[in-house]
N, C-alpha and C positions, 0 to 999 in steps of 0.2 A: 504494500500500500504506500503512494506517496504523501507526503506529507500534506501537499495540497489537498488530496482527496481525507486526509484522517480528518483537517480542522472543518473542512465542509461541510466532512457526515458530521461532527463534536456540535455545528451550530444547525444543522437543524434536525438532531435529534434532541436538542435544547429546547425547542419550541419558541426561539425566539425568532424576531425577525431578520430575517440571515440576511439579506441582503442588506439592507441597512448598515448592519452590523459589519458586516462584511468591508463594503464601503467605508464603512468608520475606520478596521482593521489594517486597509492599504493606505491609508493616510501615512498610519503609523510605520510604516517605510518599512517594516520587521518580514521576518520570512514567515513561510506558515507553519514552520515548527514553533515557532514563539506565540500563539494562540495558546498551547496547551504546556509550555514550560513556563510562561510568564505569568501566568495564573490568574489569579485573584488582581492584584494590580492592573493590568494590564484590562480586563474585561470591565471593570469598571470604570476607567479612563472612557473604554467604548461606548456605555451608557447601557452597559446589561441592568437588569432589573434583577431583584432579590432573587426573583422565581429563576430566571435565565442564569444565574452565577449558581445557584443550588445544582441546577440540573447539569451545568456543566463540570459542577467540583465533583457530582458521582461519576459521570460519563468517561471525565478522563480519568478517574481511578480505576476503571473497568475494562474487559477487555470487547467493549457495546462495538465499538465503530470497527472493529474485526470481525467479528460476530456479523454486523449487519453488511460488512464488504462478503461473507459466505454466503450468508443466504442467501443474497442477490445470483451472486452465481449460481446456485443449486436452482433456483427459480428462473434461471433465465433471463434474467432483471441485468441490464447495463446503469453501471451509475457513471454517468456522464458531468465533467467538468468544465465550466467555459472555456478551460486553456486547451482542449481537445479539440483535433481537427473539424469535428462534425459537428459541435455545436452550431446552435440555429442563428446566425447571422441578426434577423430579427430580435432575439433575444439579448445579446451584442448593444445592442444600441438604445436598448433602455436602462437606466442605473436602477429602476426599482424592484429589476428581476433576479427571479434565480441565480445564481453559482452552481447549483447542482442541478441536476434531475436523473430520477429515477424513470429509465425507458422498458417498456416491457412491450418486445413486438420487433419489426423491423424499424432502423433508421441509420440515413438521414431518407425522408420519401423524395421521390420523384415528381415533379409534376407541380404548376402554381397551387398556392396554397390557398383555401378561400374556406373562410371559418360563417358559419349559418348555426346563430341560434337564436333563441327568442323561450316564451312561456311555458311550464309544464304543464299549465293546465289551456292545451289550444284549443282551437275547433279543430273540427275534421278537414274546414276548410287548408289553416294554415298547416293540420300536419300532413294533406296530401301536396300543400304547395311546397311545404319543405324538402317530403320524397322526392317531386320531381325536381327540384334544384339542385338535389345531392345527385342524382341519376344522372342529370343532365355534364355535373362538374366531372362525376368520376366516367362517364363517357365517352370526354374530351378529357382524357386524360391531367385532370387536376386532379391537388388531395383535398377532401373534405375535412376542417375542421371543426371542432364542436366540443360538450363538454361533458359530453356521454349523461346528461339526465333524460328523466321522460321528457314528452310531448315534444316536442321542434327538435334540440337535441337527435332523440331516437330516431325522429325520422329521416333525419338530413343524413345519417350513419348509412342506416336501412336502404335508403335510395342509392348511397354510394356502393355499398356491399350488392346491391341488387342487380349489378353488370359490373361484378367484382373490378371494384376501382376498391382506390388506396385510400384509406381515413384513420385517423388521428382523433382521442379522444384526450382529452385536459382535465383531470380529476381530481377533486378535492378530498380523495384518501389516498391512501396506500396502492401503488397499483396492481396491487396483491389482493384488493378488498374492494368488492363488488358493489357498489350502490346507485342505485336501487337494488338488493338483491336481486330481486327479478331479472336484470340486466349482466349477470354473468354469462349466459348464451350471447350476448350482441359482445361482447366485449374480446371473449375466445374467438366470437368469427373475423371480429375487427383483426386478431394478432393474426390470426391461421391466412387470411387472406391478405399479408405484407403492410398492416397497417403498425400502430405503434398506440399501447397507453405511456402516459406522460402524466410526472407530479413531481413536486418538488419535497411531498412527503414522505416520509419514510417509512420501509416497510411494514405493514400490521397499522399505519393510519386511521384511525376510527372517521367516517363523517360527524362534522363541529359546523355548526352555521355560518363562522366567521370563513371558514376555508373556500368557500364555494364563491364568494367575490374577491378575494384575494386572487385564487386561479383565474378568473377573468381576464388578470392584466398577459396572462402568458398566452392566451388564444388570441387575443386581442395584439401582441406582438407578433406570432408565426406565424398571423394572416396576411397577406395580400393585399384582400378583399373582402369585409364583412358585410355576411349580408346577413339580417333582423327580419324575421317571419312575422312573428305576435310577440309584444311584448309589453304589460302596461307599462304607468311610467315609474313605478318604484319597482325594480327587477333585475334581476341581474346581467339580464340581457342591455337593457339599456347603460350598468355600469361597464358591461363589454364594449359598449359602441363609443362611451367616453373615453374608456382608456384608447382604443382604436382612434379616436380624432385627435387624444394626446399627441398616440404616438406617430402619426400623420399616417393612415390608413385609410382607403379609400369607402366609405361605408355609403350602404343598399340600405333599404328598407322596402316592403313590400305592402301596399296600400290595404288597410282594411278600413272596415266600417267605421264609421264615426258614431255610433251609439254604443260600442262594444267596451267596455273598459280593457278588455285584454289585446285591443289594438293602439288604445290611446297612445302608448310611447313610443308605439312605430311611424303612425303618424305622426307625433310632434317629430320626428326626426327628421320627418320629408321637408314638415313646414320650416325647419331651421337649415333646411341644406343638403341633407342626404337626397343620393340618386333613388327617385321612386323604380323599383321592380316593378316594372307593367310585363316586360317579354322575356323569360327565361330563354329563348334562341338568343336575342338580343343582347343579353347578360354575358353568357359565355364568349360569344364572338368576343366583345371586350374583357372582358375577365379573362380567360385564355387565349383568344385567340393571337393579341398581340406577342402575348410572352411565348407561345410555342413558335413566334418566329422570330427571335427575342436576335439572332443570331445570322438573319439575311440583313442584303444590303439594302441601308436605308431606302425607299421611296424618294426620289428627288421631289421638290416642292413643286415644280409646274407639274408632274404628274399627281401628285397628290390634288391640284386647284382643278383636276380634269376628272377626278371621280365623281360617277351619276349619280346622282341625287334625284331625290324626287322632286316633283314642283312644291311642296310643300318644303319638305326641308331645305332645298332653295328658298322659299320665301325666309324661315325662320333664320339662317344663314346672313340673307343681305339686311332684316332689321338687325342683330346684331352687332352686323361691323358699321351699320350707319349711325345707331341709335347707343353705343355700347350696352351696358349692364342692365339686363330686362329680366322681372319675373313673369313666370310662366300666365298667370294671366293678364299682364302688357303683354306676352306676345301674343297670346288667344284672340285680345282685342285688336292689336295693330294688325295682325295675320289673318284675321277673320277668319278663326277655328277654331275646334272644339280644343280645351286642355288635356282631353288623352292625347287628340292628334299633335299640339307641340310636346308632350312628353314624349312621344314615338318618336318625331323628328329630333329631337334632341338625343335621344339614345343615340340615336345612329350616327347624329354627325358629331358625338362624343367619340361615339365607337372610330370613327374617321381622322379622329386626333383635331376635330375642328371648331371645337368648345369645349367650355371648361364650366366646374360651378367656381364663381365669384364670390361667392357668400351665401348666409344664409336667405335659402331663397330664390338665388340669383345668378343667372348664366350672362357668357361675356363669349365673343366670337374669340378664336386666338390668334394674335396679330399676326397678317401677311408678313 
């Protein structure tokens, strides 16, 4: 075991906030043997808590972080380090994540990554619009991420598994420990079919209420693209879609009812700026289609000013560049059309690299 991996497992089988902690730790210019030689002093310099120095004065008495470096191996279980080659880039770039995680499954996956979740308790509407989004991802070869709970969650998995594509589940226990029990069978087919569970917890994790928004910030980093099924507005889905706008992530939402309270926070998120989901074809072409050609030669820009558009998204196009930063209904009115039809045309001349959202709210042509 190296050193780096012993103080890792030391702080978060402490229960405290490893990251933070962590970040306190490199300040302190010291190696990562000096976590657990410098003891007492040195953790509270960090700003460990009673609870946090207790658990770590048994820890390193013990032979725990050997112990839990076995069993991960006997289980199959990779414990993964930032300084490792395959850490997730994404994760990389936010200071309030992980140093560790616990992978059980295949990795690193293959394929853009586009995280879909939303309410446990949905309709039938949004958990068949979730299946077909996850279907749609993992048969243009994306990965589906999510955070393996019922209702949105399950289905986005379910869709991707459903023309065995690759998904990723982000779990607020152990990933040793099934929950929902029920979801032990979607979890086994998630691994058997080259996907991967993912937790920053450690082995035997029990679910705790505070875990399940903490993991948030980590699907909300390995995504791409997040897209919000149903979700009201206190939810954990909507805490995914904040840390995603943190961390500058491109976020969907997919329009429901407006009497519904378990769509109300999807649609506030349209009214503040997110891209409405009107056309899962439409979705993917953008969401994957750019990055699966991530690697040809650019489009020069007078070919790009020669792709056909429709008369409509021509029209929504030239008020744009005449009139700059328009909401969708200024263009409805200026365009004399319906607000599906400038949401349609905006997808597409999004999907085209030929708009952008400006705010909340608010589309802008992208300068010639």
């Amino acid at each position: 075991m190296t050193p780096l991996l012993r103080a890792l497992l030391l702080l978060a089988g402490s229960g405290g906030p490893a990251a933070r902690l962590w970040n306190a730790f490199e300040r302190e210019g010291l190696p990562p043997e000096a976590f657990w030689t410098e003891g007492e002093p040195l953790w509270s310099r960090l700003g460990c808590s009673d609870t946090v120095r207790r658990a770590l004065r048994n820890l390193v008495s013990s032979s725990w972080p050997e112990e839990e470096e076995e069993r991960a191996k006997q289980g199959g279980v990779r414990l993964l380090t930032f300084r490792d080659r395959e850490w997730p880039d994404g994760l990389a770039e936010q200071s309030d994540c992980p140093r560790l995680l616990y992978v059980r499954g295949n990795w690193p996956l293959v394929g853009p990554p586009v995280a879909v979740v939303g309410t446990r308790r949905c309709s039938s509407y949004g958990r068949s619009t979730a299946f077909e989004i996850g279907r749609a991802v993992g048969e243009s070869g994306g990965v589906v991420l999510s955070g393996g709970a019922a209702g949105i969650d399950k289905a986005a998995h379910e869709g991707c598994l459903s023309v065995a594509g690759a998904s990723a589940a982000v779990l607020g226990t152990g990933v040793d420990v099934a929950y929902p029990r029920e979801h032990e069978p979607l979890f086994d087919r998630l691994v058997r079919n080259g996907g991967a569970l993912l937790s920053e917890y450690p082995l035997g994790a029990q679910p705790k209420q505070w875990r399940f928004p903490e993991r948030n910030r980590i699907i909300a980093a390995l995504a791409g693209r997040l897209v919000v099924v149903e979700a009201p507005v206190r939810s954990g889905a909507m805490i995914t879609a904040r840390c995603a706008l943190e961390a500058g992530r491109e976020v969907w939402a997919v329009p429901g009812r407006i009497n519904e309270a378990g769509c109300e926070g999807s649609n506030r998120l349209i009214y503040d700026g997110a891209v409405p989901l009107i056309s899962i074809p439409d979705f993917v072409s953008l969401a994957l289609g750019r990055q699966l050609t991530l690697f040809e030669e650019p489009i020069p820009r007078g070919e790009q000013n020669s792709v056909a558009f429709t008369e409509k998204e021509q029209r929504i196009l030239c008020l744009l560049e005449k009139s700059g930063e328009r909401t969708v209904d200024n263009l409805a009115v200026e365009g004399t059309m319906s607000p599906a039809d400038v949401f349609s045309s905006l997808a597409a001349l999004m999907a085209a690299g030929r708009v952008f959202v400006a705010g909340p709210g608010r589309w802008s042509a992208v300068p010639k």
